[in-house]
N, C-alpha and C positions, 0 to 999 in steps of 0.2 A: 765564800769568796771564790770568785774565778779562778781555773787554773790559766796559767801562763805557759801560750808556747813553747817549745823547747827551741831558744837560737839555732838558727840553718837549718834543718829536718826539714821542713818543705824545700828550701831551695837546695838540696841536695837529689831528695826526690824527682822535683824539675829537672835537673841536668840528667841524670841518669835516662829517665823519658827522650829529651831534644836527643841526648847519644843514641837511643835504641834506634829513634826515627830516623837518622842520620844514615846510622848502618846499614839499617831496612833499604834505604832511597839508593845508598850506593852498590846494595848489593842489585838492586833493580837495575840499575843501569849498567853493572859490569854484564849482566844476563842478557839483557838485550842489544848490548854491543856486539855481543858474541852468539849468539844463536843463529842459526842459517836460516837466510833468507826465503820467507815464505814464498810455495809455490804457487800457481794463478791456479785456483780451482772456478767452477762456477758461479760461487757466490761473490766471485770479487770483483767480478765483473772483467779479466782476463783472459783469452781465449787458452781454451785448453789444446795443446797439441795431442795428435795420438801416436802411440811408440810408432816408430819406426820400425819397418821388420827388416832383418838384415838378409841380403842377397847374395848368391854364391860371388865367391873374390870379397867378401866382407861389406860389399857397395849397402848400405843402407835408403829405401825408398819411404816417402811418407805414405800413411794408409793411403792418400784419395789422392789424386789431380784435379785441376779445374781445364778445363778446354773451352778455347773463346771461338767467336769468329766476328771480325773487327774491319767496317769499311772505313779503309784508315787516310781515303782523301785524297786521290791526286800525288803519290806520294815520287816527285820528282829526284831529280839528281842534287841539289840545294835545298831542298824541304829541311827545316829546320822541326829537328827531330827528339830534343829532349825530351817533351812532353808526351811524345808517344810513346817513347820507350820507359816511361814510367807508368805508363799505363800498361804496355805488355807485360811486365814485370812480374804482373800481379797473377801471370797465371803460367799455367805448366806448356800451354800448346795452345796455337792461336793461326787459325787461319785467317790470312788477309784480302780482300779484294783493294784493287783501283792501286796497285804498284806499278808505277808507270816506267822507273828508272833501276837497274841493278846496281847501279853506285848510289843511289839513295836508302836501298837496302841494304848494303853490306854499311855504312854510316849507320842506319839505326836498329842494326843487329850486335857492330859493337858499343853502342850506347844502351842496350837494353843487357850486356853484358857486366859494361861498367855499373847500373841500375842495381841489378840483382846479386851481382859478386858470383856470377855462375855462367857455366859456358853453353852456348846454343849453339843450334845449329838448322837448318835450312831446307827444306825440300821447293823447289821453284818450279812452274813449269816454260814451259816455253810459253813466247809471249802470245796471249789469245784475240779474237780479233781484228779488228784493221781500223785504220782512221784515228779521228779523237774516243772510237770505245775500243781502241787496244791496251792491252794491262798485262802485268803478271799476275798468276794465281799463288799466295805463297803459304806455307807454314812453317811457323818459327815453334822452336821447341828446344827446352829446354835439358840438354843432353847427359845432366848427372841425374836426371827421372825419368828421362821419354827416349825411346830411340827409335830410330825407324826401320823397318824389317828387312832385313838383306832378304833379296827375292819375292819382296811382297809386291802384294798389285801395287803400282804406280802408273800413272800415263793420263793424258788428256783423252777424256773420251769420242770416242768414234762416230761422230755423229753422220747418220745415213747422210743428209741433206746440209750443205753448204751453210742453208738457211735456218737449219731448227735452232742454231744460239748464236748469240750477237758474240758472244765469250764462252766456247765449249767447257765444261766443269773439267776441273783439276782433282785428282786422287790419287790418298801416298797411305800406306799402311804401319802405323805405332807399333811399342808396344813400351808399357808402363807396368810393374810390378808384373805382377799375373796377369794384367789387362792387352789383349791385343785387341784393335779395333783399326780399322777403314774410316780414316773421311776425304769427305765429297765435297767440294766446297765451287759456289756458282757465284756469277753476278748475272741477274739474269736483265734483259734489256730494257732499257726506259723509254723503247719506241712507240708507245701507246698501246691503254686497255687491251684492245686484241692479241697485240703479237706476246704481249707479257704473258698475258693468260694463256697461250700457246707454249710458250719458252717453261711455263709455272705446268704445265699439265704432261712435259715432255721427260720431265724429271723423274717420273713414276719409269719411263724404261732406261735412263742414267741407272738408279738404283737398283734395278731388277739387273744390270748387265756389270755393275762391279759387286756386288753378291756374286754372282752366279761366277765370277772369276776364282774363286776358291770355295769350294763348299763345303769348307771346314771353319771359315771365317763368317759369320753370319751377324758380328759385332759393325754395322756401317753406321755414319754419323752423319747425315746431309746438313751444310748448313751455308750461309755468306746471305748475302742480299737478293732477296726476293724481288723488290721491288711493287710489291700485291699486297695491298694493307691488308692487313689481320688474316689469320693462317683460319680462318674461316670460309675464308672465301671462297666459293666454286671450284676456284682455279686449282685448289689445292685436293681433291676428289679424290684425282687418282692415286695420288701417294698413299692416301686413308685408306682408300680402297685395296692397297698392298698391305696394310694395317700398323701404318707409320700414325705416330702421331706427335706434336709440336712441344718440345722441349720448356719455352720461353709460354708462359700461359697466363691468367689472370685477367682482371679490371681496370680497366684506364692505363695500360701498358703502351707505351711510346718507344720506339726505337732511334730516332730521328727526330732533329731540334729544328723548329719551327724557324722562318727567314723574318718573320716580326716581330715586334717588341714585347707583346701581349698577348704572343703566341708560343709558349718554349716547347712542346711536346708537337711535332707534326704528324709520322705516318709509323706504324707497325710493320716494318719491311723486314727485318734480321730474325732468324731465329735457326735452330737447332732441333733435327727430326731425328727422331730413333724409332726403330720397330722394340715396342718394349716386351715381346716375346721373346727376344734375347740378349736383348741389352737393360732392362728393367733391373736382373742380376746386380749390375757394376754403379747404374745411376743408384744414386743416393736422393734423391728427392730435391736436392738441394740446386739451384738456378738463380737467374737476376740479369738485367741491363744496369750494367755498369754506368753511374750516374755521373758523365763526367763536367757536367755543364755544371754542377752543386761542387765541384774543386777547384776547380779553375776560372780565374780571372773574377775573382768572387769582389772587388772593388769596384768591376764598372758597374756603368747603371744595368744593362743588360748583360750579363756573363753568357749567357747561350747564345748571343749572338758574336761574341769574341771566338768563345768555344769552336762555333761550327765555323767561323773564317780561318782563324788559326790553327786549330786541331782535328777536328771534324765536324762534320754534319752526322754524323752516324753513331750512337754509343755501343761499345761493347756488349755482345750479349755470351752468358756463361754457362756451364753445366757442369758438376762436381760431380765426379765418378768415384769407386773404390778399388783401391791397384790392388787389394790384400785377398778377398776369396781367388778358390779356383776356379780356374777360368771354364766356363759351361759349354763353351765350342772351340 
């Protein structure tokens, strides 16, 4: 004959189980309420910061800077300025061409403040030019990273001839962590083939003559709108020939949005020149045209065409440096 069960022994057993699992589950979730919040590593797809080195007076800088230079449009005394100063935002120092207005810039210097939650400040030069191609040359920089060299070269350059630039280059001297560097920033003329390539080949004794202003400073940055598709071009000979070569590099690179519907990418005008026999050092490898016609006004049917009437024709182009080694000149 069968044995019989003993009454409750399994369902005792049962509950003792549901209890352990119970415990287990609460003990899980007190754990993970309480445990500190994972950091962004690599795999998490995260961007990882790198420390901070701390600077005499305690001031802490990040390892690198980005440095732009941004034809930022016609930028009047009413220009409606949000959207630019969200895009400066996004870097440490930013030369501008085509500032037409000083109350249109001191508005989107403190909107690129309000942007950032960090205070800037301004190197200007006097205004370049005559006519509808007179402008400010400007760079905006971010002053709890960047500051600009009490005594360092500054000034509009000296051009022998009335005629060799439609806007003589502007140049003001940084310095960022351990990094000090020079830049040069141009707009060079849109009076046709000839005279560009003229304006483009006269740049080789710009740079030869704000070097040669310090010769302990051999960090220069030449950079604003060229107006000379692709840094290939002839035009740009003699700068190689000093043994500068083009920052902004690559396949199917655009810097400028096209004026038709079926055309968003137009001309490779912008770009960023270093001699990397001593600037090679500080670059990090790391560059890009800022894509700003893929962020903005991304509901119409043609966004690059809003883009370039409302904000620019021109995108951002960048270069990431390192503020942290010692500085090699």
């Amino acid at each position: 004959m069968a044995r019989r069960k003993p009454k409750g022994k399994g369902k005792g057993i049962g509950g003792i189980l549901v209890f352990a699992v119970l415990l287990v589950l609460i003990a899980l979730a007190i754990w993970a309420w309480t445990r500190p919040p994972k950091q962004p590593t690599e795999t998490t797809g995260a961007p990882v910061a790198k420390t901070a080195e701390a600077l005499p007076g305690g001031t802490a800088t990040p390892a690198t800077i980005k440095i732009a230079s941004w034809n930022i449009l016609n930028l009047g005394k009413d220009t409606p300025v949000d959207e630019r100063a969200e895009i400066i935002a996004q870097f440490d120092v930013v030369a501008l061409q085509e500032v037409e207005s000083t109350e249109g810039l001191e508005r989107l210097r403190k909107r690129v403040e309000q942007v950032s939650g960090a205070p800037w400040g301004e190197a200007v030069s006097p205004k370049t030019g005559s006519g509808n191609a007179a402008e400010y040359y400007v760079f905006l920089y971010r002053t709890d990273r960047v500051s600009e060299v009490p005594g360092g070269a500054r000034g509009v350059y000296p051009e022998a001839s009335a005629t060799d630039f439609s806007r003589e280059p502007f140049f003001a001297t940084f310095k960022a962590g351990n990094f000090d560097f020079t830049m040069v920033t141009v707009h060079v003329t849109f009076a046709g083939g000839s005279a560009i390539s003229k304006e483009v080949g006269r740049l080789a004794d710009v740079w030869t003559y704000v070097q040669n202003l310090d010769s302990k400073e051999n960090d220069v940055l030449l950079m604003g709108d060229f107006n000379r598709d692709k840094p290939t071009h002839p035009a740009f000979s003699k700068l190689r020939a000093l043994g500068l070569t083009n920052v902004i590099a690559g396949d199917g690179v655009f810097t400028t949005l096209g004026s038709k519907a079926n055309h968003v990418g137009a001309n490779w005008y912008d770009n960023i020149w270093i001699d990397r026999q001593y600037t090679a050092h500080e670059f990090t490898g790391r560059f890009g045209v800022d894509p700003i016609h893929l962020r903005y006004y991304q509901n119409s049917e043609h966004p690059h065409l809003e883009v370039r009437k409302r904000i620019s024709d021109h995108c951002p182009v960048w270069a990431e440096f390192d503020v942290s080694k010692k500085d090699d000149d």
